[in-house]
C-alpha positions as CSV (number, residue, x, y, z in Angstrom):
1,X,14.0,1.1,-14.3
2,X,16.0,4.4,-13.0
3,X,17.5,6.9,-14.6
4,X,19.9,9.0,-13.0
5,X,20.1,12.5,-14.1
6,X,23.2,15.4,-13.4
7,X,22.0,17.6,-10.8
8,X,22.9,20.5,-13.1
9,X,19.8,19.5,-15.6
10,X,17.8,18.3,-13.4
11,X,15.5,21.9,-13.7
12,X,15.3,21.8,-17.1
13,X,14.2,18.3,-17.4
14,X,11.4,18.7,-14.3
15,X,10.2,21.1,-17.0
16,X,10.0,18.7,-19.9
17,X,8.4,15.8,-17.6
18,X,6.0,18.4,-16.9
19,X,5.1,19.6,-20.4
20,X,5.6,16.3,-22.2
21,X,3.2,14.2,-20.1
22,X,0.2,16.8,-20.2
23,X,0.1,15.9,-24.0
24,X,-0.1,12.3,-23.5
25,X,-3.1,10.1,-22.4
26,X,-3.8,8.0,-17.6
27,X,-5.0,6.5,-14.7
28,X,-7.4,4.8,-12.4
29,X,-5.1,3.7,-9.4
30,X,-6.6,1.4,-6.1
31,X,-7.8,3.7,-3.8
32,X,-7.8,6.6,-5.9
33,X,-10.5,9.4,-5.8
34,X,-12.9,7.4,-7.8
35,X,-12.6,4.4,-6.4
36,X,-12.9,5.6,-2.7
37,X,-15.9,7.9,-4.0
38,X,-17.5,3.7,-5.4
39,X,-16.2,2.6,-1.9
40,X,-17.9,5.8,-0.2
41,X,-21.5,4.4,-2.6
42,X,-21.3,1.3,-1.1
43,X,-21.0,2.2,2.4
44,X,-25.3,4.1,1.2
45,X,-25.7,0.5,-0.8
46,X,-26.0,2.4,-4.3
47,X,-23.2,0.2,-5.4
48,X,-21.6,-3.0,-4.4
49,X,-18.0,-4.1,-3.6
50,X,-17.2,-6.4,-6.7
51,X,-14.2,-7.7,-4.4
52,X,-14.5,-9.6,-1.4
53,X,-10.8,-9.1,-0.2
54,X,-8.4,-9.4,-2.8
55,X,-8.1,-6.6,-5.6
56,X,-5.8,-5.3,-8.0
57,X,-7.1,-2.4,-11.1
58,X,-8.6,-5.2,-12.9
59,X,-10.8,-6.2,-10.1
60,X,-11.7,-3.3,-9.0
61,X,-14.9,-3.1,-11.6
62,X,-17.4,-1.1,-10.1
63,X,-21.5,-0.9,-11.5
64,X,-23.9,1.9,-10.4
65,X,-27.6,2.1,-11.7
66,X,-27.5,5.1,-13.5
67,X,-30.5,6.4,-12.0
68,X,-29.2,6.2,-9.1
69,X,-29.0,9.6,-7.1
70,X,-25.6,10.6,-5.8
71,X,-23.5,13.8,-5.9
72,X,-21.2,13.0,-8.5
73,X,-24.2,11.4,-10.8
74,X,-23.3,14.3,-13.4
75,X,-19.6,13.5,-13.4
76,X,-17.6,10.9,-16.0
77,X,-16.2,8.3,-13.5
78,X,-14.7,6.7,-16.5
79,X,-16.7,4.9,-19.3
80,X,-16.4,1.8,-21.4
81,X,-16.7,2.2,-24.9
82,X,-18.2,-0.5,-27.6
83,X,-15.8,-0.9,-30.1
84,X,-18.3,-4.0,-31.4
85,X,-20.9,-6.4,-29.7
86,X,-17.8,-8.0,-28.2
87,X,-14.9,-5.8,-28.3
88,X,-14.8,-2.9,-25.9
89,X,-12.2,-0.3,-24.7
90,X,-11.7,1.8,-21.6
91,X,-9.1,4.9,-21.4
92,X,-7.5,5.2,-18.0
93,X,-6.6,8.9,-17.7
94,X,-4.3,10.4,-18.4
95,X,-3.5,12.1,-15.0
96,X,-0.7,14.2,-14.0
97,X,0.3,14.2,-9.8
98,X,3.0,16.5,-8.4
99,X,4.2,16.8,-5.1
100,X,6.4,18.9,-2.6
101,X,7.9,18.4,0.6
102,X,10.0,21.3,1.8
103,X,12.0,19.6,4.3
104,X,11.4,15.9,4.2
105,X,10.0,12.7,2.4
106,X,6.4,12.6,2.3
107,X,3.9,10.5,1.1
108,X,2.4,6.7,0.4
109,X,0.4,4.6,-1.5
110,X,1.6,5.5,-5.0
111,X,3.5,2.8,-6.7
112,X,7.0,3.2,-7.8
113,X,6.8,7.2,-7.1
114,X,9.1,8.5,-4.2
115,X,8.4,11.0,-2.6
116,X,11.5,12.6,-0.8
117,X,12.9,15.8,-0.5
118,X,11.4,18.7,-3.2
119,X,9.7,18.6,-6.0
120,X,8.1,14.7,-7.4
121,X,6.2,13.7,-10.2
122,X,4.3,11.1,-11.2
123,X,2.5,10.0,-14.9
124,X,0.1,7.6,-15.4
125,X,-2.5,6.6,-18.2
126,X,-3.3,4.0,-20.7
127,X,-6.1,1.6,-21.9
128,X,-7.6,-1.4,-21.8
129,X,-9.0,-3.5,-24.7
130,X,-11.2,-5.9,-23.8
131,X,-12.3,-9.6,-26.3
132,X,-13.9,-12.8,-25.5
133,X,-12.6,-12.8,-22.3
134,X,-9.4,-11.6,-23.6
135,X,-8.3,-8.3,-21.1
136,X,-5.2,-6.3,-22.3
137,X,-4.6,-3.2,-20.0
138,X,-1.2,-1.2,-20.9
139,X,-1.3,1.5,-17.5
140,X,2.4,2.6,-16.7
141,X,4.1,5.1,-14.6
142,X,6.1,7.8,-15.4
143,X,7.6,8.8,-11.7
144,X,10.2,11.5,-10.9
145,X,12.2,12.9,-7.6
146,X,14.2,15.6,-7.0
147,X,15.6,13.5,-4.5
148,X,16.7,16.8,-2.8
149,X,19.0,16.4,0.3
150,X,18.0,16.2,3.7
151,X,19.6,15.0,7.6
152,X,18.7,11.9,8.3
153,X,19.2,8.7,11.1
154,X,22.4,6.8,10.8
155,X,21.9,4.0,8.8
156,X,22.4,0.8,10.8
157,X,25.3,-1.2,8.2
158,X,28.8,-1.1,7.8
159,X,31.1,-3.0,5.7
160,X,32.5,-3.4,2.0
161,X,29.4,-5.2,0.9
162,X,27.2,-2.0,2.1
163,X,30.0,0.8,1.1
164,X,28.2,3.2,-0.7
165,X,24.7,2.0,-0.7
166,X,22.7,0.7,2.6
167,X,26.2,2.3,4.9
168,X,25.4,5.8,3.8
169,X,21.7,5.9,2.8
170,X,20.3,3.0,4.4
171,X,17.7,1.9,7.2
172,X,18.6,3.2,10.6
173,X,16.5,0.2,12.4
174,X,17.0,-3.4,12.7
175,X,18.7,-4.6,10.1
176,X,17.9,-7.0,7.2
177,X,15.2,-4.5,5.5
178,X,16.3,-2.4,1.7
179,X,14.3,0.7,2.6
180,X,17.2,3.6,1.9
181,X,16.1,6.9,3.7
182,X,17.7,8.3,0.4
183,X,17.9,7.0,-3.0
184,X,21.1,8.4,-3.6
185,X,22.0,11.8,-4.1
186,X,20.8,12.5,-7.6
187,X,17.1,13.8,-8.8
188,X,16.1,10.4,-11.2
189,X,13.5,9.0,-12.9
190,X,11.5,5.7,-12.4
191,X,9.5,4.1,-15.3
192,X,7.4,1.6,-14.3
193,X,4.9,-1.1,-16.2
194,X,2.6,-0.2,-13.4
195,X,-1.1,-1.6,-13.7
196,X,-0.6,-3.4,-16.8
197,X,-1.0,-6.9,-17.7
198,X,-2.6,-9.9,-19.8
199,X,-6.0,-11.9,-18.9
200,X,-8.1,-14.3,-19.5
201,X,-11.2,-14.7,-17.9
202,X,-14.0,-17.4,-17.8
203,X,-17.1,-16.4,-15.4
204,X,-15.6,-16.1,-12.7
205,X,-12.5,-17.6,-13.1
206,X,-9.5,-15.8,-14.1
207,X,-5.6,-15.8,-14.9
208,X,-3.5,-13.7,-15.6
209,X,0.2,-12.2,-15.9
210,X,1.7,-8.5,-15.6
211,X,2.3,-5.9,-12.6
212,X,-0.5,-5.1,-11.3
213,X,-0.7,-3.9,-8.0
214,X,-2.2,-5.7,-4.9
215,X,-4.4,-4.9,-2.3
216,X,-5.2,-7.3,0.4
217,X,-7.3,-6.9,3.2
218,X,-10.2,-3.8,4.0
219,X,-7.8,-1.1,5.5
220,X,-8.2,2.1,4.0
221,X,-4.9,3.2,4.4
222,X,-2.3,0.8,5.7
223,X,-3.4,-2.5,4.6
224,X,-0.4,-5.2,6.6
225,X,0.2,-8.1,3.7
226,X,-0.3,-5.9,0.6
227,X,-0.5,-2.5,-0.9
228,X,0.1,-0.4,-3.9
229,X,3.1,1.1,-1.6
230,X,5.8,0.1,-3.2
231,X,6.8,-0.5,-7.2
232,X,5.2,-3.2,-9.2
233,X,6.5,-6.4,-9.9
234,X,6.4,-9.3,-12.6
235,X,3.4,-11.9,-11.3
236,X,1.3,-14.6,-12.8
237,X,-2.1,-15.1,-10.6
238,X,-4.8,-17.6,-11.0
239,X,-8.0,-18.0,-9.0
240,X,-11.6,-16.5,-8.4
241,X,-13.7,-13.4,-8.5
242,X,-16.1,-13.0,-6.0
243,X,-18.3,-16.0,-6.8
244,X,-22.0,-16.3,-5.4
245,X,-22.8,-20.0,-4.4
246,X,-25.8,-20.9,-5.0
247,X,-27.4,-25.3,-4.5
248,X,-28.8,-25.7,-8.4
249,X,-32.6,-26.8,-8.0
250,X,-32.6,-25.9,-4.3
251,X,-31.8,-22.1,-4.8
252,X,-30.4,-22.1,-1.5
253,X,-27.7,-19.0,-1.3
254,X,-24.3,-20.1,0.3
255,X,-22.2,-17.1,0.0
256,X,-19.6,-15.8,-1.7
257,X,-16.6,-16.9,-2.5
258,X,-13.0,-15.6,-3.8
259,X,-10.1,-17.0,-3.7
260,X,-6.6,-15.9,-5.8
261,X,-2.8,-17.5,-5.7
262,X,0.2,-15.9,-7.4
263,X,3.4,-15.9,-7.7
264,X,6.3,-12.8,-8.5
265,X,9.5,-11.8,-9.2
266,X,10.5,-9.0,-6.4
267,X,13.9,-6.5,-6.9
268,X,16.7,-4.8,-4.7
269,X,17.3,-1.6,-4.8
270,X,20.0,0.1,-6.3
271,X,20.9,1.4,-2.6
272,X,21.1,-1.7,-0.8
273,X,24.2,-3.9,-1.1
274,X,27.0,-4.9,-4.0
275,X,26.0,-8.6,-4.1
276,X,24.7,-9.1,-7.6
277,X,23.8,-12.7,-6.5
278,X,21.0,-11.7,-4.2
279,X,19.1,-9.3,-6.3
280,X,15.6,-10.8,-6.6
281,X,13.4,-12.9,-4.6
282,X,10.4,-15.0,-5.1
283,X,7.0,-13.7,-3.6
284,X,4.2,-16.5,-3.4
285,X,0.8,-15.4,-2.0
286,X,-2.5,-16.8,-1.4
287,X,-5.7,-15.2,-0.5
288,X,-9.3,-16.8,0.4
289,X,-12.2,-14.8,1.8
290,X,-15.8,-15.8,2.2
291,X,-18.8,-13.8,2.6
292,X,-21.2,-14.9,5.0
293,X,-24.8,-15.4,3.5
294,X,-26.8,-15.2,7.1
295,X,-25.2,-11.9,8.0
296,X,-25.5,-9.9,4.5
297,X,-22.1,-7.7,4.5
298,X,-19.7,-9.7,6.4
299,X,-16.8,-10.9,5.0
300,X,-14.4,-13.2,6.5
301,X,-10.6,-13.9,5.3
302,X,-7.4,-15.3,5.1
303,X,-4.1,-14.0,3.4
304,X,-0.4,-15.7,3.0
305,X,2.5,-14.5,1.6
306,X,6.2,-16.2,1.7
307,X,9.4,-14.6,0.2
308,X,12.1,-17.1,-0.7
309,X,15.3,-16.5,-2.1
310,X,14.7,-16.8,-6.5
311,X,17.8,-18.3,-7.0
312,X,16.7,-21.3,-4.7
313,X,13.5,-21.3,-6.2
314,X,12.2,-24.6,-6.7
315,X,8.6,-26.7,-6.4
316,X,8.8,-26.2,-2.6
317,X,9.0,-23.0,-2.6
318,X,6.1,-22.0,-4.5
319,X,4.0,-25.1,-3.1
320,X,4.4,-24.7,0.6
321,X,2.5,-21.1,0.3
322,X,-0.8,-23.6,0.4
323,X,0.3,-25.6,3.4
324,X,-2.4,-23.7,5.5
325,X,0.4,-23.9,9.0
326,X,3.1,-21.0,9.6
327,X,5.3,-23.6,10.8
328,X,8.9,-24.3,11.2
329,X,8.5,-27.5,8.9
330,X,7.0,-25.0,6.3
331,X,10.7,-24.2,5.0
332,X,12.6,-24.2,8.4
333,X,12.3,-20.8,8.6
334,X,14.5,-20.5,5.5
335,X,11.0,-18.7,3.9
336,X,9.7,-15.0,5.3
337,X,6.4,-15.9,6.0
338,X,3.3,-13.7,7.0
339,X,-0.1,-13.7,7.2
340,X,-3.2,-12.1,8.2
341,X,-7.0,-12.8,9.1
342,X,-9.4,-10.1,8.0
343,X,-12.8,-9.0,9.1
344,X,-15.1,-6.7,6.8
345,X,-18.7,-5.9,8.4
346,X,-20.5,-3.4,5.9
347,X,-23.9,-2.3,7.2
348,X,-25.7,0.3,4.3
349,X,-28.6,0.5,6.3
350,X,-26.6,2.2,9.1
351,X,-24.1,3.6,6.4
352,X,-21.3,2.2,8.5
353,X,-18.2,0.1,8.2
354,X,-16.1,-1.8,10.4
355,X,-12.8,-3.5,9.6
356,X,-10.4,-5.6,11.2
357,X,-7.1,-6.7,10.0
358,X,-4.8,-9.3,12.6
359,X,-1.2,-10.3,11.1
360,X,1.4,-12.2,12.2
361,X,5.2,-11.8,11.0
362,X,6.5,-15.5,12.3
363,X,5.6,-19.1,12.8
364,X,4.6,-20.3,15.9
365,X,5.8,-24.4,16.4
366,X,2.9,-25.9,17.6
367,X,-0.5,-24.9,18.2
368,X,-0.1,-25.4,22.0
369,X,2.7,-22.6,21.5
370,X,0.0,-20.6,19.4
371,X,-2.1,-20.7,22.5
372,X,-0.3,-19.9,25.2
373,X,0.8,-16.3,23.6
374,X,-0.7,-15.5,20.2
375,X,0.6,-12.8,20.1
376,X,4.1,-13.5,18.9
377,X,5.0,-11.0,15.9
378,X,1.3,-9.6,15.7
379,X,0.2,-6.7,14.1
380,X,-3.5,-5.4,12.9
381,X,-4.9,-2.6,11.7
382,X,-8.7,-1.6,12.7
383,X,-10.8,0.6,11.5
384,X,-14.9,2.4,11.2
385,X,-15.9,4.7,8.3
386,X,-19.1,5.9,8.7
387,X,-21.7,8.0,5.8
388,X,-22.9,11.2,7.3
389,X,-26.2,12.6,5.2
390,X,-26.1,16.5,5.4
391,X,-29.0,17.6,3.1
392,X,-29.3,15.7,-0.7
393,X,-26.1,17.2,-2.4
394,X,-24.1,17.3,0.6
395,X,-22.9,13.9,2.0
396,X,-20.0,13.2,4.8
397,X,-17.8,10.4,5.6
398,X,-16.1,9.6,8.6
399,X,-12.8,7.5,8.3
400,X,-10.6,6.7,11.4
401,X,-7.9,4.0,11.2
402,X,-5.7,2.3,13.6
403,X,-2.2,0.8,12.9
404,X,0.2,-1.3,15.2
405,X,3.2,-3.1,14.1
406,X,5.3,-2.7,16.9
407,X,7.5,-5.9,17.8
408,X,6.1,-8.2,20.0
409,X,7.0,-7.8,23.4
410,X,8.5,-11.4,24.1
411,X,11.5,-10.6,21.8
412,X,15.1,-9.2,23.7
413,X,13.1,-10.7,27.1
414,X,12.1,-14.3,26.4
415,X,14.2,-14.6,23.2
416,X,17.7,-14.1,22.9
417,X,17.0,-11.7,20.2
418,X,15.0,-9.2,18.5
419,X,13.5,-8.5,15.1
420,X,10.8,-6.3,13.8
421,X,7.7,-6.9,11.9
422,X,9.0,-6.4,8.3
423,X,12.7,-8.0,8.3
424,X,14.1,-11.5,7.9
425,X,17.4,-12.7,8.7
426,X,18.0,-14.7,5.3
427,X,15.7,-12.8,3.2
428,X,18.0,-9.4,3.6
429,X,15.8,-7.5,1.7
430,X,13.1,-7.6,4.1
431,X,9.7,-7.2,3.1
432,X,10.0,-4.9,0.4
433,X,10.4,-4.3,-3.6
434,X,12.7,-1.9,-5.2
435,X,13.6,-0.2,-1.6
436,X,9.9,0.4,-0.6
437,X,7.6,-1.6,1.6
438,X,5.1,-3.9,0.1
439,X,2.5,-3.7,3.3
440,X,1.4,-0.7,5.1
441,X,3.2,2.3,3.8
442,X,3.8,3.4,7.7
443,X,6.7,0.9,7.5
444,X,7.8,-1.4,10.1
445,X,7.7,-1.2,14.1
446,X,5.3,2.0,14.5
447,X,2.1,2.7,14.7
448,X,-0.7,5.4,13.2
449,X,-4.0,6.5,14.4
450,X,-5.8,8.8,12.1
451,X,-8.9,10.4,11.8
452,X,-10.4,12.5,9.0
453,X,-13.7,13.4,7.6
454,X,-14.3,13.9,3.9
455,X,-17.2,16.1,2.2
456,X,-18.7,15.1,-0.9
457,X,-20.7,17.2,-2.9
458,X,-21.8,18.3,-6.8
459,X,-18.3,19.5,-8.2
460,X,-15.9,17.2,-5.6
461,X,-15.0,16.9,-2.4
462,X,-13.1,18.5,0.8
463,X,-11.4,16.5,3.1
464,X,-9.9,17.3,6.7
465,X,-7.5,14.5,9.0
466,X,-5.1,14.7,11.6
467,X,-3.1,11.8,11.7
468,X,-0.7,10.6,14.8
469,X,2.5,8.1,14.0
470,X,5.2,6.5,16.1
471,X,7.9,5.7,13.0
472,X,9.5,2.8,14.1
473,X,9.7,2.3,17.9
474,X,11.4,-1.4,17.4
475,X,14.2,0.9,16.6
476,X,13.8,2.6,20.4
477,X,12.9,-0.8,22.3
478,X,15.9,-2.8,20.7
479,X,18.6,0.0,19.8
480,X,18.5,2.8,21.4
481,X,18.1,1.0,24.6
482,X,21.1,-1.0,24.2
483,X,23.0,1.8,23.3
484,X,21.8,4.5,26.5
485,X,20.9,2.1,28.3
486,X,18.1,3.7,31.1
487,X,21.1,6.5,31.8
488,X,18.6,8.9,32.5
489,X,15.5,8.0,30.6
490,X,17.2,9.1,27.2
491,X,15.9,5.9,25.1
492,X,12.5,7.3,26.1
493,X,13.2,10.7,25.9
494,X,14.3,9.8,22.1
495,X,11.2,8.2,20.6
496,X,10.4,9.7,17.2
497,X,6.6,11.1,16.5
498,X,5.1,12.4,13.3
499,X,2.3,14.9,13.6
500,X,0.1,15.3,10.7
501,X,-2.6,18.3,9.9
502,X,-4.0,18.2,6.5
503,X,-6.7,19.2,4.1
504,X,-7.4,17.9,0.3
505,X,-10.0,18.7,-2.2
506,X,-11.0,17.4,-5.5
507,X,-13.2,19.7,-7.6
508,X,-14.5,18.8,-11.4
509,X,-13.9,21.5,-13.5
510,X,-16.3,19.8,-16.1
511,X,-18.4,16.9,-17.0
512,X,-14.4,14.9,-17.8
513,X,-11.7,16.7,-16.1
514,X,-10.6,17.3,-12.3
515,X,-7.8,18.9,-10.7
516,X,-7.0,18.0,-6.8
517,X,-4.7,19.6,-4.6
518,X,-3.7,18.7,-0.8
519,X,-1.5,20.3,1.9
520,X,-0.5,18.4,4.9
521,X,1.3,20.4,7.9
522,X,4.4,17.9,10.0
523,X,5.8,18.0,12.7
524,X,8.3,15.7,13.7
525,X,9.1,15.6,16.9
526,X,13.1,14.0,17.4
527,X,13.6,13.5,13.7
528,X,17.0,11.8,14.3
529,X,16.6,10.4,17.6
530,X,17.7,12.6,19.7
531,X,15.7,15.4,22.0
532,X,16.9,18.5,23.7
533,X,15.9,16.9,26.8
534,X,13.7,14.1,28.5
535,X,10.9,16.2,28.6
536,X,11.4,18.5,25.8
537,X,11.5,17.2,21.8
538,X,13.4,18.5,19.2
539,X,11.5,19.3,16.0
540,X,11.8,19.7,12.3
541,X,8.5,21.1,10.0
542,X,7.8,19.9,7.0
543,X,5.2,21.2,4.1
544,X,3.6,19.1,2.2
545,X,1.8,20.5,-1.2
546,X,0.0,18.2,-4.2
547,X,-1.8,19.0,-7.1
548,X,-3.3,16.3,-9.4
549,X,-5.0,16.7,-12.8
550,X,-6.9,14.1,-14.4
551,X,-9.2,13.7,-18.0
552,X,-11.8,11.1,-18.4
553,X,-12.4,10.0,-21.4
């Protein structure tokens, strides 16, 4: 839901949002502090991943032996409280995020919140009551932006059906994607039903409905099916929790298993078109991933998505997500399929973590067509993090992660045409919810490289990165190109790069409450496109400032 707001309150209400949400009670969020410091344990084998690839807030349970001796072993991670032998209830929060960029949008991973221009806000919290298998989590988001103004890339439609929306704040790259570079011109508000939903569970198996978010896949940052990048969306899932499998009598240890299919109700934007008829789409997933009992910490997996248009919604639609072929029989190319093959290898012993995601964006006919070029439409994401032990209160983690989603180099060559890694010709929307991307928060046809090493000890933790990103070069190779030409190496001189420099810290300013603050440096090199010359960029700096306080009940 958004609320616009006249630009002439918009101070006085940033000062409510502020005052109102300290009073109410908020959040545990996937990869948040607490669960990457769980992750972090894991990586030492003091805890264990309860999720083999698939996770959303409810998965994401997390057991430590309480003897157990780690830094934060004297901090409230959050607690579960016994309302009876079978009820039980956990407070999430609340926590209270602001943000600032002074001179351009900044900022992923963090639901419906946008983060553009000046001052943004985000309020989460809630609880979860927990009965005979019964699970009821109410965890919304409160979001604001200032939405201040800013010079941005020409946006890449025309036309009555875009006048006002997409023509004026719309994507600049290949078209077919509702990803504004500006949510209109007004500071609003977003509220959101965030992590909340309804389920049952049984052992191991579990449904459920509500808006959670989902994470597929091991990357840290810039996972390529599914993240917690964009808002949430109405879904109903079924499936399994990491399940061991054991032969009864025999004792004989197969692995794990886990396995999840769902179905969801995805939005436009309000910024995106003035066909009322194409609003929503259906999203179908399906996620399988096995751990491998000979090689203790390997996980293997598989993950599907299609979107289809919901109005055409019918059995086929939500069926042919199990068809295990991205072919063009699977829909005739009427669905926007992708998937992706992960690879976790966690080695506590060696404190080290290596991860592997490979995607693809597009069918391929045949197999014979799969094997002479497999790379059609690819995209991965690859990654080590790696424990550092400094003395017995001071402990260091390594974390560098590689993106790629840049088009496939047979497209405008060997095709006729050209496309990019998050768009679909029929599904217009792209592959996105409410104007922001559902997969890695880089966004389509770039790429990221970044490197950063964190600091845990006692009271919280420091962390330092520096982080390299091409934006969307599909944009360059398919565009620009066509529109210089090579006329003096300008569609190269052009290319857009982000330059990141930042620091973050978390400190516990008792046994339940934290406050965390970050400030990231940028420096865009050619933030519309266009350099002072072939060899010299034009740039524009932005600042990036957060602070964050939380209370654990």
């Amino acid at each position: 839901m958004w609320y616009k707001l006249n630009l002439l309150n918009h101070k006085t209400l940033i000062v409510l949002f502020i005052l109102t949400t300290v009073l109410v009670t908020a959040q545990e969020a996937l990869v948040s502090d607490t669960e990457q410091y769980y992750d972090f344990l894991a990586l030492q084998g003091l805890s264990e991943r309860p999720y083999l690839n698939f996770r959303t807030l409810s998965d994401s349970s997390w057991i430590i032996d309480k003897e157990a001796d780690h830094p934060w072993k004297n901090n409230n991670l959050g607690t579960r409280r016994n309302l009876t032998d079978k009820i039980t209830l956990k407070i999430f929060g609340p926590e209270l995020f602001n943000s600032y960029n002074t001179a351009t949008p900044y900022g992923q991973n963090d639901g419906a919140l946008w983060q553009g221009k000046g001052y943004n806000g985000s309020f989460t919290g809630g609880a979860r009551l927990e009965a005979y298998g019964v699970e009821l989590t109410f965890k919304p988001q409160l979001a604001f932006s200032q939405n201040a103004g800013f010079e941005y890339m020409s946006p890449a439609y025309t036309g009555d059906n875009y006048k006002d929306k997409a023509a004026k704040y719309g994507y600049y790259g290949v078209p077919s994607i509702d990803a504004p570079q500006r949510f209109g011109d007004d500071p609003f508000f977003i509220y959101d039903w965030g992590d909340s939903e309804v389920r049952y569970t049984w052992k191991t198996l579990t449904i459920g409905f509500g808006t959670q978010a989902i994470w597929l896949g091991p990357a840290r940052l810039n996972p390529i099916i599914h993240s917690n990048n964009a808002a949430s969306y109405p879904k109903l899932d079924i499936g399994l929790r990491k399940q061991r499998m054991v032969i009864p009598k025999l004792n004989w240890y197969l692995g794990d298993i886990e396995t999840r299919a769902w179905m969801g109700y995805l939005s436009e934007s309000n910024w995106f078109d003035n066909d009322s008829s194409n609003d929503h789409n259906l999203i179908t997933g399906f996620s399988i991933a096995y751990g491998v009992p000979f090689l203790s910490g390997l996980s293997i997996g598989f993950n599907r998505i299609m979107l289809s248009k919901w109005n055409a919604m019918n059995y086929e639609a939500i069926t042919t997500i199990l068809w295990p072929f991205m072919e063009i029989d699977a829909g005739y190319d009427e669905n926007d399929q992708r998937a992706s093959v992960i690879i976790d290898y966690i080695l506590p012993i060696a404190g080290l973590d290596i991860f592997f995601e490979w995607g693809k964006n597009d069918f391929s006919p045949n197999f014979d067509h799969f094997l002479r070029y497999p790379f059609h439409t690819e995209g991965y994401t690859v990654g080590i993090k790696k424990s550092v032990p400094i003395t017995n209160t001071l402990k260091g983690e390594i974390l560098l992660e590689i993106t790629n989603l840049e088009c496939s180099q047979d497209y405008d060559r060997l095709i006729n045409w050209y496309s990019t890694f998050y768009a679909h010709h029929i599904i217009t929307q792209g592959h996105t919810n409410q104007g922001q991307w559902l997969g890695a928060g880089i966004g389509t046809g770039g790429n990221s490289q970044y490197l950063g090493f964190k600091l845990y000890y006692p009271k919280g933790y420091g962390n330092i990165f520096l982080q390299r990103r091409n934006p969307d070069l599909d944009h360059s190779y398919f565009i620009e190109s066509r529109t210089y030409g090579n006329a003096e190496g300008i569609p190269l001189g052009n290319i857009r790069a982000f330059l990141d420099i930042g620091i973050s810290g978390l400190y516990y300013i008792n046994h339940n409450m934290s406050i965390s603050s970050s400030l990231v440096f940028r420096d865009e090199h050619n933030p519309l496109s266009k350099s002072i010359s072939f060899l010299s960029s034009s740039h524009r700096y932005n600042v990036y400032i957060t602070t964050s306080l939380k209370y654990s009940f």
